[in-house]
N, C-alpha and C positions, 0 to 999 in steps of 0.2 A: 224781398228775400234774395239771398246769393246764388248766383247762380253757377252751372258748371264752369263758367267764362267769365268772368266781372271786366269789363272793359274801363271801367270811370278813369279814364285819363293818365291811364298807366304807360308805363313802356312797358312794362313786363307784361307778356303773359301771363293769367292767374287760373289754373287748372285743380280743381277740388280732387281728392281721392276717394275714390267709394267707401272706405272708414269716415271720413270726416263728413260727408253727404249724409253719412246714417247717425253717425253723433247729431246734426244738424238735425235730420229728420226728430229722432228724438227729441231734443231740445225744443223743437217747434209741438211738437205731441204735447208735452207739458204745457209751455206754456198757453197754450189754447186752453186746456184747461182751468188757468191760474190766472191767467193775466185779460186784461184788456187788450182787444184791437192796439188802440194808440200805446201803451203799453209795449208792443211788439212790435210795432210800425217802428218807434222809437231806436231798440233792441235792433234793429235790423239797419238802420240808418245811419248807426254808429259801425256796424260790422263793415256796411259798405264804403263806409269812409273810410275806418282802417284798412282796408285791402286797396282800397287807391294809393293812402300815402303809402303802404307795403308796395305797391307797382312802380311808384315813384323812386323809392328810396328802400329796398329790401334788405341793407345793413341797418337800419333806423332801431330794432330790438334787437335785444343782445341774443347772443348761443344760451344752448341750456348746456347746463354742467355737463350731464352725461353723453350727449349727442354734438360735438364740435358743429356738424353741419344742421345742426334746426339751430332756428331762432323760435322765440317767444314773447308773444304778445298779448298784456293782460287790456282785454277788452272792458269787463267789467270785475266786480268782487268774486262773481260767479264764471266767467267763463274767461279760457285761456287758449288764443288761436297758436298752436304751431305748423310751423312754414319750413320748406328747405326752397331753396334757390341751384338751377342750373342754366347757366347762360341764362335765356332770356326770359324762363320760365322759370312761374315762382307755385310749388304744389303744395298745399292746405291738406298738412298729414290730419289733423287733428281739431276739434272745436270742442275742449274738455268743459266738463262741467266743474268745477274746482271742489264742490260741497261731496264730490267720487273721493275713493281710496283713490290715492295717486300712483297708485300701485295697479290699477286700472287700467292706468293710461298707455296707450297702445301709440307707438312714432314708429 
C-alpha cells in the first residue's frame, strides 16, 4: 500500500495530500470488498512502480488541460493519479476513480 513517503528509488520526494490519502482510503474500502487479496496486491504494486518511475522522471505524463502545473497519470482503466511537482518534491493531489463524475474531481 502507498504510503505518506514512497522512497523506491526516487530522487524526488513523494508526499501524498490528505485528499488523495482519503480517495486512496476509499478506494481500498471498495475494493476489500470486491476484490481479491492478490487482486489488490497486484493494484497496488503497479501504483508503487508508477510513483518510482514518477520520482525518477516527473515530466514522463503529460499536464492536464486545465491545470498547466498537474500532470496525469492513468494507472489503470479505472483510476487516474494527479501529481504537481516543486523542486524536489513531487505531491499526489489526487488518486481519481475514473467510473466518478469528473466533475468530482477535486486538484
Amino acid at each position: 500500500m502507498p504510503t505518506q513517503r514512497s522512497s523506491m528509488k526516487s530522487t524526488c520526494k513523494i508526499i501524498w495530500t490528505d485528499h488523495a490519502l482519503s480517495e486512496l482510503n476509499d478506494i481500498i474500502n471498495h475494493l476489500e470488498s470486491n476484490w481479491t487479496r492478490k487482486e489488490i496486491s497486484r493494484l497496488f504494486k503497479k501504483i508503487e512502480k508508477s510513483l518510482a518511475q514518477i520520482g525518477r522522471n516527473p515530466a514522463m505524463y503529460p499536464k492536464t488541460d486545465k491545470r498547466e502545473s498537474v500532470r496525469r497519470a492513468v494507472l489503470t482503466r479505472q483510476l487516474t493519479l494527479y501529481y504537481k511537482t516543486d523542486k524536489n518534491i513531487i505531491y499526489i493531489l489526487s488518486l481519481f476513480d475514473n467510473r466518478r463524475n469528473p466533475k468530482a474531481r477535486k486538484l
